[in-house]
Residue frames as qw, qx, qy, qz and C-alpha x, y, z in Angstrom:
[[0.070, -0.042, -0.781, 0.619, -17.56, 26.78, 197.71],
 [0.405, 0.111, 0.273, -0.865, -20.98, 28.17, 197.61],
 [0.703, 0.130, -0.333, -0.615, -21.96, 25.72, 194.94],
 [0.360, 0.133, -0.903, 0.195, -20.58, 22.97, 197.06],
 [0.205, 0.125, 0.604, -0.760, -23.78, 24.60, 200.10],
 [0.631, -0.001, 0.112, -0.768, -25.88, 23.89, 197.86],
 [0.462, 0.149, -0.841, -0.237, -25.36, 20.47, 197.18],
 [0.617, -0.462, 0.106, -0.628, -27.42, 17.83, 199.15],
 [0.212, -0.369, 0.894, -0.141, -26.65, 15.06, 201.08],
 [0.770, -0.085, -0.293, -0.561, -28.74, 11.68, 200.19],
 [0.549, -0.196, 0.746, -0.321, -29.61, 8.55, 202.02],
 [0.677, 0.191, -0.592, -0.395, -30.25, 5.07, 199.38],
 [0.164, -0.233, 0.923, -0.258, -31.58, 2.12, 200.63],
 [0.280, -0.053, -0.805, -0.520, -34.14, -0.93, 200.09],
 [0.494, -0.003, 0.532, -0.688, -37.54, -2.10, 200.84],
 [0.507, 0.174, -0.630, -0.562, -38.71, -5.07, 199.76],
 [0.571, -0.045, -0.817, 0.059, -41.15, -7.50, 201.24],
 [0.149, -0.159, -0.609, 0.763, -41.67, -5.25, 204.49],
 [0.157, -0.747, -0.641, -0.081, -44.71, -4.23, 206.05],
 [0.086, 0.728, -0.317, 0.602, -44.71, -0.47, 207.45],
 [0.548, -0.781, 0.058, -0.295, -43.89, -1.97, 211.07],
 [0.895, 0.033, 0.047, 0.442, -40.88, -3.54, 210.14],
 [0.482, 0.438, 0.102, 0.752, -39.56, -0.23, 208.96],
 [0.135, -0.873, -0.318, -0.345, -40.95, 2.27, 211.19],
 [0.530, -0.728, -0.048, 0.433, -38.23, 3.23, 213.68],
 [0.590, 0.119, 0.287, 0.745, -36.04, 4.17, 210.46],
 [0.121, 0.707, 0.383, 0.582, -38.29, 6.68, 209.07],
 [0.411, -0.885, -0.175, -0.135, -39.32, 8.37, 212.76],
 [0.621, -0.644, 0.146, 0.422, -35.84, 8.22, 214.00],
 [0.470, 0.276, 0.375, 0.750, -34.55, 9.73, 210.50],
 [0.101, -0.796, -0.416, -0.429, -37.44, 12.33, 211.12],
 [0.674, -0.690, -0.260, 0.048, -36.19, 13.38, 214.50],
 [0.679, -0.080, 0.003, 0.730, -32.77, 14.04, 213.64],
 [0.153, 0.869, 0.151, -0.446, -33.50, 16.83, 211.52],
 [0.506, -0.092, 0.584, 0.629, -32.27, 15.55, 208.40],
 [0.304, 0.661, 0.299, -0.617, -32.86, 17.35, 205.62],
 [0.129, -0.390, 0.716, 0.564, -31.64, 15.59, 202.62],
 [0.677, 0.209, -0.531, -0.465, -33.08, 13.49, 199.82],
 [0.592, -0.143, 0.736, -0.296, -34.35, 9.51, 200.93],
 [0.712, 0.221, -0.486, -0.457, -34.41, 7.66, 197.92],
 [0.517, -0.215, 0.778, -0.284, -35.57, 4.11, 198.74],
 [0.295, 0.241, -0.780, -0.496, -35.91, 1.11, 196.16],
 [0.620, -0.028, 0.590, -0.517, -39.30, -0.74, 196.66],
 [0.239, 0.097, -0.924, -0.282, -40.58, -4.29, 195.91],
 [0.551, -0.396, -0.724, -0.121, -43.82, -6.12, 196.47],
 [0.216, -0.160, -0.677, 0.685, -44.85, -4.05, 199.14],
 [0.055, -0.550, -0.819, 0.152, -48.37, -2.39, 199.94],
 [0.161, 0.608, 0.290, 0.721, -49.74, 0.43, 198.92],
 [0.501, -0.860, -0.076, -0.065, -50.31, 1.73, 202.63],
 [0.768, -0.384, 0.154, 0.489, -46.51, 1.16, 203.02],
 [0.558, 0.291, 0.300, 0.717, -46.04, 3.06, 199.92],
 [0.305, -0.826, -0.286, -0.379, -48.67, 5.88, 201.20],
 [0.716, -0.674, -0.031, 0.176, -46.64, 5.84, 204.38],
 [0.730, 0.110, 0.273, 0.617, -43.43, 6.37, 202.45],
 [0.168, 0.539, 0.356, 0.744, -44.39, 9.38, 200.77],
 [0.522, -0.810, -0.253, 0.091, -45.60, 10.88, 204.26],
 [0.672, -0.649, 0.101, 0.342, -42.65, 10.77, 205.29],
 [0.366, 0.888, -0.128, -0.248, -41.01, 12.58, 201.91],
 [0.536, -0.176, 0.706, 0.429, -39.05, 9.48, 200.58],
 [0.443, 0.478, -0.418, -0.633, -38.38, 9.30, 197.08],
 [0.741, -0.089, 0.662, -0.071, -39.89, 5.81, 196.24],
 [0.273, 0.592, -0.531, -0.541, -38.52, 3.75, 193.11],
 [0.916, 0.214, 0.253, -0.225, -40.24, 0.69, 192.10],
 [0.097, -0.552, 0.821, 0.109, -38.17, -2.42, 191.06],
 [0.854, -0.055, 0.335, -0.395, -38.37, -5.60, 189.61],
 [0.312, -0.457, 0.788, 0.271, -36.03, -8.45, 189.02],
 [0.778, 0.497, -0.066, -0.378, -37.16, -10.02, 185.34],
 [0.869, 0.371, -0.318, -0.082, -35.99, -13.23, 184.12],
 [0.737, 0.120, -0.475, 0.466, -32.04, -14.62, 185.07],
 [0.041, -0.516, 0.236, -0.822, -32.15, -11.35, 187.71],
 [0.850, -0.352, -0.256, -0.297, -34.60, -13.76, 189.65],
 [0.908, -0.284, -0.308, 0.032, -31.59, -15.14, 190.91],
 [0.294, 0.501, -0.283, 0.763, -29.53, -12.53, 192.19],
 [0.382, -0.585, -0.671, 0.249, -30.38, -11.75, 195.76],
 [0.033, -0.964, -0.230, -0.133, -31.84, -8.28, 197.04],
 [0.699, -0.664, -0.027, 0.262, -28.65, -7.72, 198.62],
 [0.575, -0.220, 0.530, 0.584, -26.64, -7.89, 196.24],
 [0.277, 0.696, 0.446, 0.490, -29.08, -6.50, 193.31],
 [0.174, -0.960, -0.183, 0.118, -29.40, -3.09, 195.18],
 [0.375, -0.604, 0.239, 0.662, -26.04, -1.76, 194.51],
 [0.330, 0.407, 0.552, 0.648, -26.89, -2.43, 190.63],
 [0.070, -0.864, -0.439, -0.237, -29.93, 0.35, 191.47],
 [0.583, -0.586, -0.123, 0.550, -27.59, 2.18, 193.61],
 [0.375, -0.500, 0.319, 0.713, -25.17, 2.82, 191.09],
 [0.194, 0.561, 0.608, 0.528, -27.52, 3.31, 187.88],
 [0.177, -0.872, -0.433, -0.143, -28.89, 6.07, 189.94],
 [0.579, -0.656, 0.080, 0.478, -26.16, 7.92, 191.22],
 [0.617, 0.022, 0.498, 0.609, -24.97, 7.95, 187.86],
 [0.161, 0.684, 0.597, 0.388, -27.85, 9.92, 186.58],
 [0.389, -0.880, -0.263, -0.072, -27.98, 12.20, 189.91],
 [0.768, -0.345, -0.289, 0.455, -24.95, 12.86, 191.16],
 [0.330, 0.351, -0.062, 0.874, -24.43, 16.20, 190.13],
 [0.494, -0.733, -0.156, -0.441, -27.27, 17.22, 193.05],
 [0.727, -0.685, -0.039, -0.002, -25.32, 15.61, 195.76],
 [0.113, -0.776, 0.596, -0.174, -22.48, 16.05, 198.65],
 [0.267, -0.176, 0.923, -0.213, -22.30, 12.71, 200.65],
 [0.708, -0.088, -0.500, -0.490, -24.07, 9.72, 200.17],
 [0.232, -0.222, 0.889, -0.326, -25.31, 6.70, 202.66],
 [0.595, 0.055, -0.667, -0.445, -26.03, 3.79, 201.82],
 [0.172, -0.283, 0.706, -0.626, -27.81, 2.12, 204.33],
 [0.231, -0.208, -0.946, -0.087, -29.84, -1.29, 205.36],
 [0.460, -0.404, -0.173, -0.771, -33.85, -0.17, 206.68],
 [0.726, -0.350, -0.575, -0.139, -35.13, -2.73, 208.43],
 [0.832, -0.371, -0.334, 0.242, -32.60, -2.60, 211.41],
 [0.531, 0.086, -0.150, 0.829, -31.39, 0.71, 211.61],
 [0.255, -0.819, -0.436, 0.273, -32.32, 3.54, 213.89],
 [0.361, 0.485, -0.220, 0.765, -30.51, 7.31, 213.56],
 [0.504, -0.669, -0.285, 0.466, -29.75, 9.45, 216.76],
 [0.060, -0.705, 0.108, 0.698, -28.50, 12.37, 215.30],
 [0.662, 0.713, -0.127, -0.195, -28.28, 13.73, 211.54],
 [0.907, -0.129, 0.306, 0.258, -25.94, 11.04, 210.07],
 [0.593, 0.488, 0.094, 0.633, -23.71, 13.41, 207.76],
 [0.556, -0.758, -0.164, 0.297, -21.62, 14.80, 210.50],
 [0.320, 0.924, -0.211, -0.001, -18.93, 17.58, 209.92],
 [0.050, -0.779, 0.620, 0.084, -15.91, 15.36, 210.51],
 [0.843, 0.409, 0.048, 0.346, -16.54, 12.73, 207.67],
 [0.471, -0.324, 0.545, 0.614, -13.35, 12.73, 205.83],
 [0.420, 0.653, 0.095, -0.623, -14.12, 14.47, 202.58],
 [0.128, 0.560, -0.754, -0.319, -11.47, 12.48, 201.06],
 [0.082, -0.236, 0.954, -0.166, -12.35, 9.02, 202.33],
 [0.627, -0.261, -0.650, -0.342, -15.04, 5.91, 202.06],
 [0.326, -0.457, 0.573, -0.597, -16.18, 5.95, 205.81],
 [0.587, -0.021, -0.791, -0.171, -16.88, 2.06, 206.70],
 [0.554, -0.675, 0.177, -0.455, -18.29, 0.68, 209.82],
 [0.433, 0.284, -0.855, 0.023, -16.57, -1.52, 212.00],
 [0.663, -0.388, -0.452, -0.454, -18.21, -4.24, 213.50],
 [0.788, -0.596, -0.064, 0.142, -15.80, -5.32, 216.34],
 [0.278, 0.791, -0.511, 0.191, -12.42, -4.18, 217.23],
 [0.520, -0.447, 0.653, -0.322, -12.65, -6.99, 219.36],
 [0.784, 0.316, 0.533, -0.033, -13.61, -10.19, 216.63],
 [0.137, 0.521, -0.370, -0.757, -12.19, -10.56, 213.06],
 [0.681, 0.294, -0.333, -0.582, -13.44, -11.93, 209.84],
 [0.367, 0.089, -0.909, 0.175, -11.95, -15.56, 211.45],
 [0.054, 0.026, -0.791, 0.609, -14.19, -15.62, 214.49],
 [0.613, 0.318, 0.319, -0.649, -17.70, -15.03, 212.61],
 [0.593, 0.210, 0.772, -0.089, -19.13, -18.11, 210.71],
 [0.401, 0.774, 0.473, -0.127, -20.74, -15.78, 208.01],
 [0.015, -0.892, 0.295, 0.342, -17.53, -13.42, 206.99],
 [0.460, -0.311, 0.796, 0.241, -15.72, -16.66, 206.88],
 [0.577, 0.285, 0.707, 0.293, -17.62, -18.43, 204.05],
 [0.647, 0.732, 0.215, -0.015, -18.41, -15.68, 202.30],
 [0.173, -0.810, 0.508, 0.238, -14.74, -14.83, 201.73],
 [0.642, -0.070, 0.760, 0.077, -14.03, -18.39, 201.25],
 [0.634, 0.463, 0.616, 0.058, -16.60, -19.05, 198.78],
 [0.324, 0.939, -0.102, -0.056, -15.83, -15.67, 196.57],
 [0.370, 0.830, -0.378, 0.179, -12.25, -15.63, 196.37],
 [0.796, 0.253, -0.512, 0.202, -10.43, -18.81, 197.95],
 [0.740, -0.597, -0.120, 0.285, -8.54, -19.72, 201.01],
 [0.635, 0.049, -0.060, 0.769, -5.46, -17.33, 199.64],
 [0.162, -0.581, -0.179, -0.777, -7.38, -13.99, 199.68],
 [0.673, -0.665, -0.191, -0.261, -9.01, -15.19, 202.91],
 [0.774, -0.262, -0.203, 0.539, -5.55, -16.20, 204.83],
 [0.428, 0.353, 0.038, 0.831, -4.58, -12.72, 203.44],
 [0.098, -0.519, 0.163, -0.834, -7.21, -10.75, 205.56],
 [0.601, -0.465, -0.595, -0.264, -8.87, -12.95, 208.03],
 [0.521, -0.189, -0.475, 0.683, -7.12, -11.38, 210.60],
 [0.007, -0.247, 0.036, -0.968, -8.55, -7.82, 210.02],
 [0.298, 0.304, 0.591, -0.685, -11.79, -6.61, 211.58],
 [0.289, 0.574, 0.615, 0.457, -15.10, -7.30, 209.43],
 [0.078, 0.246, 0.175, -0.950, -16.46, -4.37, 208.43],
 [0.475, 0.499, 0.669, -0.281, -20.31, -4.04, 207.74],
 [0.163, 0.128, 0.584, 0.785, -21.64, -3.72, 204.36],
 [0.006, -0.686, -0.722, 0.090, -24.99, -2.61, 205.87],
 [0.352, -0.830, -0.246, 0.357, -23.61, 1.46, 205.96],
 [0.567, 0.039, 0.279, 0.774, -21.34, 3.18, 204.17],
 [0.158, 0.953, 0.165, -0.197, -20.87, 6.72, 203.63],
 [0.534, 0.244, 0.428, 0.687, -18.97, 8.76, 200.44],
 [0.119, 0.356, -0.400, -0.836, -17.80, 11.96, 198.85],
 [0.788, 0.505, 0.135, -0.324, -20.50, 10.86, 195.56],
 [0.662, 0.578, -0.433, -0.202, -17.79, 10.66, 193.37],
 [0.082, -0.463, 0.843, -0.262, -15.98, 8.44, 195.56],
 [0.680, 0.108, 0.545, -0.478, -19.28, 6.44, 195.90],
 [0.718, 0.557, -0.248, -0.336, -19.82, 6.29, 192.29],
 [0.257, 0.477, -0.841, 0.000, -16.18, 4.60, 192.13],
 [0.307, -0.052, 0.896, -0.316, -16.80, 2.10, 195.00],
 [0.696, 0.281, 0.459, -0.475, -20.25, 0.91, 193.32],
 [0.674, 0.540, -0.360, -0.354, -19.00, 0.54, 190.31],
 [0.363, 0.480, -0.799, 0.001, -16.33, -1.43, 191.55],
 [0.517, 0.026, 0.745, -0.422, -18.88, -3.60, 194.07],
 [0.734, 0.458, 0.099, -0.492, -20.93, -4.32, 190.78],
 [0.619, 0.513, -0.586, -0.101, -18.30, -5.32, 188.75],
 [0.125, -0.437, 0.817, -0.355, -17.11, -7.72, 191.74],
 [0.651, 0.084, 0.568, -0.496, -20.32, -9.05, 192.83],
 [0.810, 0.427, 0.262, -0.304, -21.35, -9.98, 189.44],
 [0.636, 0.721, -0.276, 0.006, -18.17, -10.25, 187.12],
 [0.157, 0.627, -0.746, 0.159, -15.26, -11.51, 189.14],
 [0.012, 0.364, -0.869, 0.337, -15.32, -15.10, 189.48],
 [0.420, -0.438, -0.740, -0.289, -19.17, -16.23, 189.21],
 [0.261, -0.520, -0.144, -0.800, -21.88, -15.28, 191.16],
 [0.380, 0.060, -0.702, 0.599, -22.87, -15.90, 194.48],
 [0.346, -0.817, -0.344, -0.308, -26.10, -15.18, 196.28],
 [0.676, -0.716, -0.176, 0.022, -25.64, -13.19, 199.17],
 [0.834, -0.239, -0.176, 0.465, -22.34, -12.15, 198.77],
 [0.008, 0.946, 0.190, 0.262, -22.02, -8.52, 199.03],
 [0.509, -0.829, 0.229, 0.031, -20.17, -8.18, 202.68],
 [0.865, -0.141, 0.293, 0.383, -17.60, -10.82, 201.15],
 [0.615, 0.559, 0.250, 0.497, -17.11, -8.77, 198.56],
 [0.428, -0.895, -0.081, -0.099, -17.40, -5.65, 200.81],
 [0.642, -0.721, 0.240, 0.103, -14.49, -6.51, 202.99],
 [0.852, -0.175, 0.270, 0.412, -12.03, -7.54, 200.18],
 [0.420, 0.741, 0.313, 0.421, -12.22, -4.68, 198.33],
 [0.483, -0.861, -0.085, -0.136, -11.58, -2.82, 201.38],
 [0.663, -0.611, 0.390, 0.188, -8.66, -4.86, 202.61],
 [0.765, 0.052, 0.397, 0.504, -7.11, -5.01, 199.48],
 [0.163, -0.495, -0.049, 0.852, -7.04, -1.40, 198.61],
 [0.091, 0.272, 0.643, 0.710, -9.34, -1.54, 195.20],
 [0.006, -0.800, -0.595, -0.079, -12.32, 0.40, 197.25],
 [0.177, 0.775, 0.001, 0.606, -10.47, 3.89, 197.34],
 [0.063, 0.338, -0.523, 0.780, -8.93, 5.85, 200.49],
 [0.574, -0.548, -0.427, -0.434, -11.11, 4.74, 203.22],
 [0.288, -0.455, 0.572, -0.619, -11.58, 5.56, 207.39],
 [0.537, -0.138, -0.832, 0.023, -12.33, 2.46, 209.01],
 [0.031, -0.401, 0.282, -0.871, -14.42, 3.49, 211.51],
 [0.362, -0.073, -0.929, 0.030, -15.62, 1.84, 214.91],
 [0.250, -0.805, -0.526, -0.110, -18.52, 1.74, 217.62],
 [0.353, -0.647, -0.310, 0.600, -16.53, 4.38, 219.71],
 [0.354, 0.205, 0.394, 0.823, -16.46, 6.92, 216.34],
 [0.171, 0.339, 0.432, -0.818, -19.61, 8.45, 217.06],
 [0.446, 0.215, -0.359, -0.791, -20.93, 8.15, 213.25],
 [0.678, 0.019, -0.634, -0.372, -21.46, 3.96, 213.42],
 [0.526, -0.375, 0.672, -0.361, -22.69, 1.75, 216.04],
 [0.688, 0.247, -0.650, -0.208, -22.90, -2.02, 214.88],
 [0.656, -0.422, 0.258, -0.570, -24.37, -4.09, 217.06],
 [0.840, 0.185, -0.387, -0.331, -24.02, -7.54, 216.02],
 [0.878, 0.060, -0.416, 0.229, -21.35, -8.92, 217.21],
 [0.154, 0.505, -0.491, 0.693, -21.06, -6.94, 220.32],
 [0.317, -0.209, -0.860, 0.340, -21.15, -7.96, 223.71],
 [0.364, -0.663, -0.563, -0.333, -24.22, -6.81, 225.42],
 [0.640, -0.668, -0.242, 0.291, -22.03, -5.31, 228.26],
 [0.394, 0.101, 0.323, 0.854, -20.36, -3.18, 225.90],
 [0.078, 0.318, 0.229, 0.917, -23.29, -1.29, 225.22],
 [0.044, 0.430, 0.776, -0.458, -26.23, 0.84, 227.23],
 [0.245, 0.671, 0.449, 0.538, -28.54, 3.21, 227.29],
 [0.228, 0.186, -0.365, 0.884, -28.00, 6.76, 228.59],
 [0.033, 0.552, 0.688, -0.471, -30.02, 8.53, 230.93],
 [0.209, 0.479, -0.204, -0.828, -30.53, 11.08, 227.64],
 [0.694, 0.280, 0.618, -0.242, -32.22, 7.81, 225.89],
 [0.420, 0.720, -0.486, -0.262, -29.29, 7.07, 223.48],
 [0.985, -0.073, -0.019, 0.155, -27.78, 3.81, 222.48],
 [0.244, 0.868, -0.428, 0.061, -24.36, 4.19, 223.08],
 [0.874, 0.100, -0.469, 0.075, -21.42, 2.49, 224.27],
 [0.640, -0.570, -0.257, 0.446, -19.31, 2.61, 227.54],
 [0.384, -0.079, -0.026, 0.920, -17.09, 4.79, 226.44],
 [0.086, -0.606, -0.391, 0.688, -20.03, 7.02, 226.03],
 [0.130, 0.069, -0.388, -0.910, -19.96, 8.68, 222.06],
 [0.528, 0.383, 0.610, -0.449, -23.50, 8.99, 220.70],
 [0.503, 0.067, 0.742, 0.438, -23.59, 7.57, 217.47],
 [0.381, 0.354, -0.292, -0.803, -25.58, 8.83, 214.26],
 [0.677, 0.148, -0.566, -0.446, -26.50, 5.60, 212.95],
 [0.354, -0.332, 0.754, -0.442, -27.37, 2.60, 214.82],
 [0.777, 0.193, -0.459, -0.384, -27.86, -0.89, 212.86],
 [0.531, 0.036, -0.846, -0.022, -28.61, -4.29, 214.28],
 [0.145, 0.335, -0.765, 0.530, -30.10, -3.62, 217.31],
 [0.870, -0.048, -0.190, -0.452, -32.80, -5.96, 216.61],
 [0.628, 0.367, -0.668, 0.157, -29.77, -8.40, 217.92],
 [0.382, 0.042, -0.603, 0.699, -30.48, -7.34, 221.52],
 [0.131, -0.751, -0.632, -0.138, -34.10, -8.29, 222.92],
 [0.488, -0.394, -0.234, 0.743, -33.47, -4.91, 224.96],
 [0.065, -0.270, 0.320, 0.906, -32.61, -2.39, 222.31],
 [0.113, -0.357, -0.772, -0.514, -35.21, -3.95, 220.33],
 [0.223, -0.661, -0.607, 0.381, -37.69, -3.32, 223.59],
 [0.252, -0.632, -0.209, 0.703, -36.35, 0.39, 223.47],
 [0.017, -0.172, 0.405, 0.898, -36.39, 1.01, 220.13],
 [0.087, -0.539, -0.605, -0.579, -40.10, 0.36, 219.89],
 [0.349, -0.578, -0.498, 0.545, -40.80, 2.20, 222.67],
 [0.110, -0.658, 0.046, 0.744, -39.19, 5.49, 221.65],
 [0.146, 0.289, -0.552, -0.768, -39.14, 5.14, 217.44],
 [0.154, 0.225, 0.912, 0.307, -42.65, 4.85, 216.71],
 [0.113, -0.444, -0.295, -0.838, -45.46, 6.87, 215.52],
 [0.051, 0.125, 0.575, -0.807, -47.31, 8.64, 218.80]]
């Protein structure tokens, strides 16, 4: 137990291509919580002021670079390779992990809350109201990865984002390996097809015990493909939803001129 207090929690995620105002509500609203874990963040072609601006803000930055046939892998889909090379090396330092898109995500509280599941892959869902039929983008990639019989088999479930995801490590470790070996080894490649891959692993029980967890959980909000009357903002200047939880994490709400309005307002350097 004691050697389990000291372990640390980490945050992994990419930057490539972004200026620092693309990225700045993550960092300040990561700063604000009062995390206190590790930030390791994979960078590409981005600016030494962005990289200066990084390191402010006590990320661990790792330089990347796709070389030869890797050219044609998208970022999306390369970043779990870096994920899970690293994790491999590290993992005896950490408790939880989150993996987590930059650009479009905001935090509201420290995002490794005490009633994860210690056991479980926590996922986000995106709608409890929409399933992997009723978005354009779930649909083909399903399709294209793994046929109309795989896809008839879950297209009924909710999607669940691939933009988030929190893990036990060793549970992580598992799930990345088995996203790697998917993305790139079952069935030819695919740009871009992570979430497809994401959601069948999920629904088909090969990504380990996992909570499916939605906007009213308190840990994920997912924005995308909710109605705009679903969610506000409180008079405590929180995104939340009707029912009221206040999330921990809070991705897409660049989807909703609004949120977008409010989130530079409040998550940006003073």
């Amino acid at each position: 137990m004691e050697k389990e207090q000291q372990l640390k929690d980490l945050i992994m995620g990419m930057v490539m291509n972004y200026d620092w105002n693309m990225i700045e509500p993550f960092f300040v609203s990561l700063r604000r919580s009062g995390f206190s874990g590790d930030v390791v963040i994979f960078v590409s072609n981005i600016a030494d002021t962005v990289s200066q601006k990084l390191q402010e803000y006590n990320v661990t930055i790792i330089p990347f670079q796709r070389v030869g046939l890797e050219q044609i892998i998208s970022p999306n889909d390369y970043r779990y390779y870096l994920y899970l090379i690293y994790l491999q090396r590290n993992k005896a330092k950490y408790r939880f992990v989150l993996l987590t898109d930059v650009r479009d995500v905001i935090f509201q509280a420290v995002p490794f809350s005490w009633f994860l599941p210690p056991d479980k892959i926590s996922v986000a869902v995106e709608s409890r109201h929409k399933a992997i039929w009723d978005d354009v983008c779930n649909t083909r990639w399903i399709l294209t990865k793994f046929g109309t019989h795989i896809f008839h088999d879950i297209c009924g479930y909710p999607s669940i984002c691939s933009g988030t995801t929190i893990a036990p490590v060793n549970l992580m470790c598992s799930y990345l390996d088995k996203m790697f070996s998917c993305i790139f080894l079952h069935g030819g490649y695919y740009q871009l097809i992570d979430q497809g891959v994401h959601n069948y692993l999920l629904y088909t029980n090969q990504a380990g015990p996992a909570a499916f967890l939605d906007n009213n959980s308190g840990v994920f909000l997912t924005l995308g493909l909710e109605e705009l009357d679903q969610i506000m903002i409180s008079p405590q200047g929180k995104i939340t939803t009707n029912s009221n939880p206040v999330a921990a994490i809070v991705h897409q709400y660049d989807r909703h001129k609004n949120l977008l309005e409010f989130v530079n307002r409040t998550y940006r350097e003073q």
